[in-house]
C-alpha positions as CSV (number, residue, x, y, z in Angstrom):
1,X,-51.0,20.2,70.2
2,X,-49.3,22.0,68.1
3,X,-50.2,25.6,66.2
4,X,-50.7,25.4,62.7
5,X,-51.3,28.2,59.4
6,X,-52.3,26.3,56.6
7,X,-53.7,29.2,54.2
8,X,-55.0,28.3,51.2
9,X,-57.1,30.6,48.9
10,X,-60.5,29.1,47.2
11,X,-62.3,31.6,45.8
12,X,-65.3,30.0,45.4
13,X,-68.9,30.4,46.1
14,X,-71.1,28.8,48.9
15,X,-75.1,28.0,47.4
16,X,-77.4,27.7,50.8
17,X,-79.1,25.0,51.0
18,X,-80.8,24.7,54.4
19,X,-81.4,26.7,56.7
20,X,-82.1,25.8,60.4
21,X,-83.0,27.8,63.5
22,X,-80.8,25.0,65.9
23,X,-81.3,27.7,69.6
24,X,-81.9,30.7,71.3
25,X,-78.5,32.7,69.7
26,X,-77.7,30.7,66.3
27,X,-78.9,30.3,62.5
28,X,-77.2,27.4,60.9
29,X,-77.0,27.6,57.2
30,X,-76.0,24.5,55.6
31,X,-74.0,25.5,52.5
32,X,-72.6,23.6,49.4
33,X,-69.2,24.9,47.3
34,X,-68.9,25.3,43.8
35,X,-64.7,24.0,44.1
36,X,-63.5,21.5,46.7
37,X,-62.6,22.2,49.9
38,X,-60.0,20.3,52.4
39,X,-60.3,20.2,56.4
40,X,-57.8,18.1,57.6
41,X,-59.5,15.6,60.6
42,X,-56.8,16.4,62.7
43,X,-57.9,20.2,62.9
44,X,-59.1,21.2,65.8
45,X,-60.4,24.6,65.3
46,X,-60.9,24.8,61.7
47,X,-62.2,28.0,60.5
48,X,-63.6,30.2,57.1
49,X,-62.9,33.4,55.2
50,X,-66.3,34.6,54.0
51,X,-66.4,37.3,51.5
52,X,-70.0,38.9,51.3
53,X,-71.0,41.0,48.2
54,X,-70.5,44.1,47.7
55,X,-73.6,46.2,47.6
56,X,-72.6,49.0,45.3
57,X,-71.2,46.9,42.6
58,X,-73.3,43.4,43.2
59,X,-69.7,41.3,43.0
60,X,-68.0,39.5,45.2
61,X,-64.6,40.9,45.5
62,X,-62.1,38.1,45.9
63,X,-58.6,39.0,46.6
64,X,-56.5,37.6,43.7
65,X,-52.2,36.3,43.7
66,X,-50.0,38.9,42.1
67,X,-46.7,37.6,40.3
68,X,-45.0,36.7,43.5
69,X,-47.5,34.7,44.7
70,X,-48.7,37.2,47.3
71,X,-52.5,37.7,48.2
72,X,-53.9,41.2,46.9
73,X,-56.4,42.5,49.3
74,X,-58.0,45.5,49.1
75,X,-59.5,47.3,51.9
76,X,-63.1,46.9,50.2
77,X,-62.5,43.5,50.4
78,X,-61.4,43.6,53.9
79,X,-65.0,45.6,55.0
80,X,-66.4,43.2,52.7
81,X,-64.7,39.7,55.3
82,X,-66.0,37.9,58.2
83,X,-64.3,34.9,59.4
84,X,-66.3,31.6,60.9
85,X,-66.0,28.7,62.4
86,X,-66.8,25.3,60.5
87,X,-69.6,23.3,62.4
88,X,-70.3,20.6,60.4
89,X,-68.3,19.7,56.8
90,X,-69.2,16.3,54.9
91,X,-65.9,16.0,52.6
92,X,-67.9,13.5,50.7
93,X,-71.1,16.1,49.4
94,X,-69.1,19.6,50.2
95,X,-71.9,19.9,52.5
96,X,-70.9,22.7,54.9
97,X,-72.6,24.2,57.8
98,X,-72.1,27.4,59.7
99,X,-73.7,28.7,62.5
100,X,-74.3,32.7,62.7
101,X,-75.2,34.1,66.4
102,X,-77.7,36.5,66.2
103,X,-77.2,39.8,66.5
104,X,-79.4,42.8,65.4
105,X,-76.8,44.2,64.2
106,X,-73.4,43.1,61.9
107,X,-72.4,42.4,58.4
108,X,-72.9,38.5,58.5
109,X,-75.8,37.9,61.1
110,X,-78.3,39.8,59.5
111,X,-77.1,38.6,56.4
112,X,-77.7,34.9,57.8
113,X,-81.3,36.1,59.5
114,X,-82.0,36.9,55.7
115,X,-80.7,34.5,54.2
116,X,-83.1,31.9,51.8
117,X,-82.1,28.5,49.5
118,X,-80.2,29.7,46.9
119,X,-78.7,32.9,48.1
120,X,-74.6,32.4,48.0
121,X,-71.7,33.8,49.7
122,X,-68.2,33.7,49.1
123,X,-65.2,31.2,50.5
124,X,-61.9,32.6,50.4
125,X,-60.1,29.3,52.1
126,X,-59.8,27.4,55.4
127,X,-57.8,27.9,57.8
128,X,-56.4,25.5,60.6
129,X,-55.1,26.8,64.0
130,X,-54.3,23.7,65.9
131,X,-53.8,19.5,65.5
132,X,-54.4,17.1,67.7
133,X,-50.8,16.3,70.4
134,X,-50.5,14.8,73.7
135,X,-52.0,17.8,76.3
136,X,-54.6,17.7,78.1
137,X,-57.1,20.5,76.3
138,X,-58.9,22.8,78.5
139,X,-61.5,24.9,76.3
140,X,-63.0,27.8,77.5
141,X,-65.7,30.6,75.7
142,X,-68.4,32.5,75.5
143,X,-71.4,32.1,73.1
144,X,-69.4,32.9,70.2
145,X,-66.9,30.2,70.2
146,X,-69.5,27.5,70.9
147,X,-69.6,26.1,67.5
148,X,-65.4,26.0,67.7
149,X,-65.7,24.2,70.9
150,X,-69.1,21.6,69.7
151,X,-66.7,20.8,67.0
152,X,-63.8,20.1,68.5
153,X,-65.2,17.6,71.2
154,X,-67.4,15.9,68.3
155,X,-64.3,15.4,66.4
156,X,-61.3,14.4,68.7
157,X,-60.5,10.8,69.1
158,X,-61.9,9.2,72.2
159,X,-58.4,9.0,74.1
160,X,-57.9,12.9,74.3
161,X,-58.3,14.1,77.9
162,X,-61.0,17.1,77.1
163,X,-62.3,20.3,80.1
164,X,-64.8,22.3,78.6
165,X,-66.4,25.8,80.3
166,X,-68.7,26.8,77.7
167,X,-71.1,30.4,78.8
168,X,-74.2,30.6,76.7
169,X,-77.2,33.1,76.6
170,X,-79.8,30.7,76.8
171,X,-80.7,27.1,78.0
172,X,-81.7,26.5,75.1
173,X,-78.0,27.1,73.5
174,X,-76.9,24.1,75.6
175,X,-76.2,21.4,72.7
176,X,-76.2,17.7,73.2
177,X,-72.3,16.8,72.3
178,X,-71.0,13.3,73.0
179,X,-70.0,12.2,76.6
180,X,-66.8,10.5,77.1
181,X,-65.3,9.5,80.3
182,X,-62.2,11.6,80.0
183,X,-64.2,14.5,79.0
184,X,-65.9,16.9,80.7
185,X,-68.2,20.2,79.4
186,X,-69.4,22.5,82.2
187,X,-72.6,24.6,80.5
188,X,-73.2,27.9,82.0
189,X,-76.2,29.9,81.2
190,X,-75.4,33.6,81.2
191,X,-76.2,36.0,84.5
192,X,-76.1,39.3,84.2
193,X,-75.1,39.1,88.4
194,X,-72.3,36.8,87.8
195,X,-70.7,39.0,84.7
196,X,-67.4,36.7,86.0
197,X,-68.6,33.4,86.3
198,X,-66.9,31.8,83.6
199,X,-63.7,33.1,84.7
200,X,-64.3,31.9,88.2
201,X,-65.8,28.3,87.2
202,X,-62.2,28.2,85.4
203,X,-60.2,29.6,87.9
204,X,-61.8,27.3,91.0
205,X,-60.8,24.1,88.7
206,X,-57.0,22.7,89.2
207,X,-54.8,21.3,86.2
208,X,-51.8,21.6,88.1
209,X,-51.9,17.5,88.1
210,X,-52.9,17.2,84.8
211,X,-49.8,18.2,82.6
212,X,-48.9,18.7,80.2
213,X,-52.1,21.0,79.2
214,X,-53.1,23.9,76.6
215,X,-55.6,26.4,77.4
216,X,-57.5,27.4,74.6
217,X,-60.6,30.0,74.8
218,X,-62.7,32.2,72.2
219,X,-64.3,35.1,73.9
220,X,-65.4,38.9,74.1
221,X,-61.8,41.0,73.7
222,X,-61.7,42.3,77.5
223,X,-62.9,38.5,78.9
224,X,-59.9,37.0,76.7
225,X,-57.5,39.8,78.6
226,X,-58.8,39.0,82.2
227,X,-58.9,35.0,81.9
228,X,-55.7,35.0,79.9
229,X,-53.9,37.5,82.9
230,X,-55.6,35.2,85.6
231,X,-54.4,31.8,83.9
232,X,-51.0,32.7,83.5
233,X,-50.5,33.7,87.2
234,X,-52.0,30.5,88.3
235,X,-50.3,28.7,86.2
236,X,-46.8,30.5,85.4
237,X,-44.7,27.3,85.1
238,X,-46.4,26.6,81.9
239,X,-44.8,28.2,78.6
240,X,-46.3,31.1,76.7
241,X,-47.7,28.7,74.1
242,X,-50.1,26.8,76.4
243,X,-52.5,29.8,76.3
244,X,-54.3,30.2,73.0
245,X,-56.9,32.8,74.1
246,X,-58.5,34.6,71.3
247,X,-60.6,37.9,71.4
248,X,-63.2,36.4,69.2
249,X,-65.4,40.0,69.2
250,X,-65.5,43.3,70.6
251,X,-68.7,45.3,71.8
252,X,-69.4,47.5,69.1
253,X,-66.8,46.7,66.4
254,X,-66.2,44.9,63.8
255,X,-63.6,42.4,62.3
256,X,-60.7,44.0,61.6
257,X,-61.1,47.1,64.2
258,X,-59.6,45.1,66.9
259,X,-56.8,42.7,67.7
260,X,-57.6,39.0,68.4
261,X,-54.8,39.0,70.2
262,X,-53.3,41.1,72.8
């Protein structure tokens, strides 16, 4: 597998279209685009740029090129971004779906708790991080990276050799994703006396003779740090690049007030 940055700007807007509660923790908004849109089926962890409006002009405030070719952002525009993780696109219809955790508080989930048909939203572009290679693919995160990892595992070919440790809030946040013999999701439902147990569910699984492998995990900042740490010191023959661990959030700040990666 092998890290990609395919950035490409779209500017358009996203129409709601549906609107389903699918558990416990997420909205999904099915959405469809006024311009096309291109996900490569070899992405593994595709993800958007949504731009929300902003409330003291009523406009979306889409970055534009300048003569060099360079993206103009403001910082308006910056407050204004969220980023997301595709969960379902139909190249076909433009049909897209999202799904927004519930929070009671944040720029883009109460936006989604709000939402109705018809309200819009805007796409900036798609991004990819990684395509399909030969490692065995070890995915690891809490509640926010389930629609990343449901994704991925309904979308790489049957061959690829697939560990997932997925932590949840609810039971109910346990999705049915297909079963494959050479692929393996371990659900756990959060417990607030285990604050470690997905770390530990990780840790007490060997891959030493299952190389070559990549780690990749979406998570809260300081859960990346500790499971990134620990997976690097039980496995410190592997190179830097097998350890794709991403802060995906951060207890009481927004995008853009911390570093995804550290």
């Amino acid at each position: 597998m092998t890290e990609q940055h395919k950035r490409v700007i779209v500017n358009a807007i996203l129409t709601v279209v549906k609107i389903e509660k699918v558990s416990h923790s997420f909205i999904r908004l099915h959405f469809t685009c006024s311009k096309p849109l291109t996900i490569d089926k070899s992405w593994v962890c595709p993800h958007i740029k949504l731009l929300f409006t902003d409330p003291e002009s009523g406009q979306i405030p889409f970055p534009q090129l300048d003569e060099n070719n360079k993206i103009i952002v403001n910082e308006r525009t910056r407050q204004l971004a969220r980023t997301y993780s595709v969960r379902y696109f139909d190249e076909a219809t433009q049909q897209l779906a999202i799904d927004f955790a519930i929070h009671p508080e944040g720029l883009a989930t109460l936006w989604a708790q709000r939402a109705t048909v018809g309200d819009q939203v805007g796409v900036v572009g798609v991004v990819s991080k990684l395509n399909v290679d030969d490692q065995q693919l070890v995915f690891m995160g809490d509640i926010a990276a389930v629609p990343t990892i449901s994704y991925a595992i309904e979308h790489l070919p049957d061959y690829q050799k697939v560990n997932a440790f997925i932590e949840v809030n609810h039971p109910t946040d346990v999705l049915p994703l297909p079963v494959r013999d050479n692929q393996q999701i371990h659900w756990l439902v959060r417990d607030k006396g285990q604050p470690s147990q997905l770390i530990d569910s990780i840790l007490a699984t060997d891959f030493t003779d299952n190389p070559p492998l990549l780690f990749w995990g979406g998570m809260e900042a300081s859960l990346a740090q500790q499971l990134r740490r620990a997976l690097k010191d039980k496995y410190s023959n592997l190179p830097a690049d097998a350890f794709q661990i991403t802060s995906y959030w951060r207890e009481g700040l927004a995008e853009g007030q911390f570093k995804h990666r550290e």
